[in-house]
LUMFI-406362 format. One line per 2 residues: number of its first residue (from 1); their letters; for each residue x, y, z of N, C-alpha, C. Coordinates in steps of 0.2 Angstrom, whole numbers. Each point is the difference from the previous one (the first is absolute). Layout:
# residues N
NUM) A) X,Y,Z,X,Y,Z,X,Y,Z | ... $
***
This chain:
# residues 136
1) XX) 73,-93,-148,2,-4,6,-6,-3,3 | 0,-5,3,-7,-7,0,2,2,10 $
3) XX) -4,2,4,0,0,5,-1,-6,3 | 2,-3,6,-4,-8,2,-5,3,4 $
5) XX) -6,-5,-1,-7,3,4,1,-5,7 | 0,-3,5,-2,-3,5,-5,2,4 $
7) XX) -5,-4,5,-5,4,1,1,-5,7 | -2,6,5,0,-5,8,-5,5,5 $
9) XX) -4,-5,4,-5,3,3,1,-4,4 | 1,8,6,0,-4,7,-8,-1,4 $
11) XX) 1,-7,2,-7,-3,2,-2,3,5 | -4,1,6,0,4,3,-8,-3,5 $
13) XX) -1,-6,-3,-4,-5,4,-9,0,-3 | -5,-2,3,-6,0,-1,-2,7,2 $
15) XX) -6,2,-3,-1,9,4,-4,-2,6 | -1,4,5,0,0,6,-8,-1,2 $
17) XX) -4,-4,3,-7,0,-1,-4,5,4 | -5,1,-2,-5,9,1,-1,2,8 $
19) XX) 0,4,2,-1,0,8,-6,-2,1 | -2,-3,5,-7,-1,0,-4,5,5 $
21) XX) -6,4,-2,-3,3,0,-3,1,8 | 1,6,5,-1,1,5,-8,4,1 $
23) XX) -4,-4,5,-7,5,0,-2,0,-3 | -8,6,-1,-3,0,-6,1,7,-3 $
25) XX) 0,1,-9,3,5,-3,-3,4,2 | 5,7,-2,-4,5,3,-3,3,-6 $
27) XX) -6,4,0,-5,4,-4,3,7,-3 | 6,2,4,3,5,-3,-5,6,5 $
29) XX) -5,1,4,-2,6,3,-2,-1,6 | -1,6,4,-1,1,6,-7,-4,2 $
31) XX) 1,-2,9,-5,-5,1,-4,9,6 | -6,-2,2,-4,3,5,5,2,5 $
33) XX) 2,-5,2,4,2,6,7,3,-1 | 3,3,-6,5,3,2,5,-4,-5 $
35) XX) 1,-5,2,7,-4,-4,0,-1,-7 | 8,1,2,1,2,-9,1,-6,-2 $
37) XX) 0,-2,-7,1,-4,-3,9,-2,-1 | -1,-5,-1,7,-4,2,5,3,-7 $
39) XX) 6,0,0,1,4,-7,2,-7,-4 | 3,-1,-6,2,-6,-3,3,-4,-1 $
41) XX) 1,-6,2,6,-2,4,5,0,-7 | 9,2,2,3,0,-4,2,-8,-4 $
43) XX) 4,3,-4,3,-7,-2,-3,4,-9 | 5,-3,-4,-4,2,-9,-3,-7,-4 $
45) XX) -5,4,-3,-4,-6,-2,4,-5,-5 | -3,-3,-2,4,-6,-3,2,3,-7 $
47) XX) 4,1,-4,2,0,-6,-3,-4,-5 | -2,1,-5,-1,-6,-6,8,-2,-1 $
49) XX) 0,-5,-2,8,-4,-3,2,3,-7 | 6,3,1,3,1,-7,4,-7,-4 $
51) XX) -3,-2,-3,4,-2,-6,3,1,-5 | 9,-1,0,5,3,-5,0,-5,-5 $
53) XX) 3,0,-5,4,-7,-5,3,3,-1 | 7,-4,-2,8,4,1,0,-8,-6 $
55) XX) 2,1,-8,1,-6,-3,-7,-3,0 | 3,-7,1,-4,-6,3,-5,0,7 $
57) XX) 5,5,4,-2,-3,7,-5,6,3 | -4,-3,4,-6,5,2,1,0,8 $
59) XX) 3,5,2,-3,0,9,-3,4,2 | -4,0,6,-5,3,3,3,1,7 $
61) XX) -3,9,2,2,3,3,-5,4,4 | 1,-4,9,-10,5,3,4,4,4 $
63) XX) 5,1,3,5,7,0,5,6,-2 | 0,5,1,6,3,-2,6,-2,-3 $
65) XX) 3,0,-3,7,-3,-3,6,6,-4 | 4,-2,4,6,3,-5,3,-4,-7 $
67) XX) 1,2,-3,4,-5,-8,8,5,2 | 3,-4,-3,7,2,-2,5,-5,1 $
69) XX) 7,-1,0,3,-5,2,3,-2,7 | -5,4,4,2,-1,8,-6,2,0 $
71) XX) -8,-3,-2,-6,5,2,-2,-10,2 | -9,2,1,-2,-6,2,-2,-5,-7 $
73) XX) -1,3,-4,1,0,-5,10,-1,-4 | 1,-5,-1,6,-1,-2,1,2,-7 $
75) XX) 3,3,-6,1,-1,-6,9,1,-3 | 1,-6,0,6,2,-3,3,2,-6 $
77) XX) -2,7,0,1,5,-7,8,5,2 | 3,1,-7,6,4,2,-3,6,2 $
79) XX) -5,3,-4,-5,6,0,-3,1,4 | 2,-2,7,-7,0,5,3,2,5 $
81) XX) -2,4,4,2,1,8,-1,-5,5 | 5,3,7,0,-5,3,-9,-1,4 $
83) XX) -3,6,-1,-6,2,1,-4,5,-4 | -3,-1,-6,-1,0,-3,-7,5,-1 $
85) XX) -7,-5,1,-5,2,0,-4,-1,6 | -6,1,2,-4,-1,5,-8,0,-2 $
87) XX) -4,-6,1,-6,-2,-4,-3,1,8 | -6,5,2,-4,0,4,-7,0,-1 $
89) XX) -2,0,5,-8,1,1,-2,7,4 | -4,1,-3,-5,7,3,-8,0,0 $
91) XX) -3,0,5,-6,-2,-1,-3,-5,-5 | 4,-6,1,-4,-6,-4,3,-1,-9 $
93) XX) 6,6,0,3,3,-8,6,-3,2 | 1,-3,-4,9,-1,-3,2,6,-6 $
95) XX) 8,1,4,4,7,-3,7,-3,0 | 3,3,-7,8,-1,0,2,7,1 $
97) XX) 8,-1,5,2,7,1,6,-2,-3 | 5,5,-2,8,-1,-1,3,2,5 $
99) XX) 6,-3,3,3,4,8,5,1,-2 | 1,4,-5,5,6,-5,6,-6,-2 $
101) XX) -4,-5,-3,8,-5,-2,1,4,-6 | 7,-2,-2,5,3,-2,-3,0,-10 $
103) XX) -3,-5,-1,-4,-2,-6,-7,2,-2 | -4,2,8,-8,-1,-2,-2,-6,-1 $
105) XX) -7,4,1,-5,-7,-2,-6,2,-5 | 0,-3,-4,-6,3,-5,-7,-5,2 $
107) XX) -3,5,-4,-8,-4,1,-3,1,-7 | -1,-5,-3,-2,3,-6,2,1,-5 $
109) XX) 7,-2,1,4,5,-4,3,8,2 | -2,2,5,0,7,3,3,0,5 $
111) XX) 4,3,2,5,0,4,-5,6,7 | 0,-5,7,-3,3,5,1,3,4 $
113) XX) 0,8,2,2,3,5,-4,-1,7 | -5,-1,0,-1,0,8,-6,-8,-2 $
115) XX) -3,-5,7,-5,-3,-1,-4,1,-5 | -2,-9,-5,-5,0,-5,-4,-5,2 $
117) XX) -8,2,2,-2,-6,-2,-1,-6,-5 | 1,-5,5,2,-6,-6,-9,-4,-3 $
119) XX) 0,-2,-6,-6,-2,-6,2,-6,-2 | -3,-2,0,-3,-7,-3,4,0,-8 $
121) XX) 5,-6,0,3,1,-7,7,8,0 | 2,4,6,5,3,-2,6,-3,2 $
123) XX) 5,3,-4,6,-2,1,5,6,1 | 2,-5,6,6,4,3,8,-1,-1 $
125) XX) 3,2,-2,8,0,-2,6,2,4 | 6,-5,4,3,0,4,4,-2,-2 $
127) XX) 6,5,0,5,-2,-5,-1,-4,-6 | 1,-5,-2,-3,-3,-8,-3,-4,2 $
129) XX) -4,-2,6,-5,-5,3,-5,5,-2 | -6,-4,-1,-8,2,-3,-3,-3,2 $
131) XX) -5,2,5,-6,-5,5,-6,3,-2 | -7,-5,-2,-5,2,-3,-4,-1,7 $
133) XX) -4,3,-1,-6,1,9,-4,-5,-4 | -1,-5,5,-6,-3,-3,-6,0,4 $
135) XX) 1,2,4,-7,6,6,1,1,5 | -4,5,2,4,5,5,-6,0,7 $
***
């Protein structure tokens, strides 16, 4: 049986421009007089861009995303959950998790129980979709 593949990504606009930069940085240690150093302002660094190919088509991804047939990532596979996988970032690392769909997800060929870091050239398999990293 030949699945139909469809692929729909929800746009989600231009990314948001960098906050700009308050006072001068802190040196990380105590000054003479007592004040402690300012702690790090929150917010996570930027990610490098994951790029997938699915077939032909190459998209690029600078946050978290779900695949499946209701994820942010759309794939119309009979084999796919309606949430499927989840591709994040960890310290500057892209990582695929499975969220116990009904099929799995392999990497590799190897079917994944917990978070895999993703590599330059692997592929991941969802349902009978196959998306090759074309850098992470």
């Amino acid at each position: 049986m030949n699945a139909s593949r469809k692929l729909r990504t929800k746009h989600t606009g231009p990314p948001s421009p960098p906050l700009p930069r308050r006072g001068k940085p802190s040196l990380g240690r105590s000054s003479r007089h007592g004040r402690q150093p300012r702690p790090p302002s929150p917010g996570k660094p930027a990610a490098p861009a994951l790029v997938i190919q699915i077939g032909d088509e190459r998209l690029t991804f600078r946050n978290d995303f779900t695949v499946g047939r209701e994820g942010s990532l759309v794939i119309d596979d009979d084999f796919t959950s309606g949430q499927h996988a989840r591709f994040i970032t960890v310290r500057g690392l892209w990582y695929v998790e499975d969220l116990d769909s009904t099929n799995g997800t392999a990497l590799n060929g190897r079917r994944i129980l917990s978070a895999q870091l993703l590599k330059k050239r692997d592929k991941v398999k969802i349902g009978h979709t196959v998306m090759t990293v074309v850098s992470a």
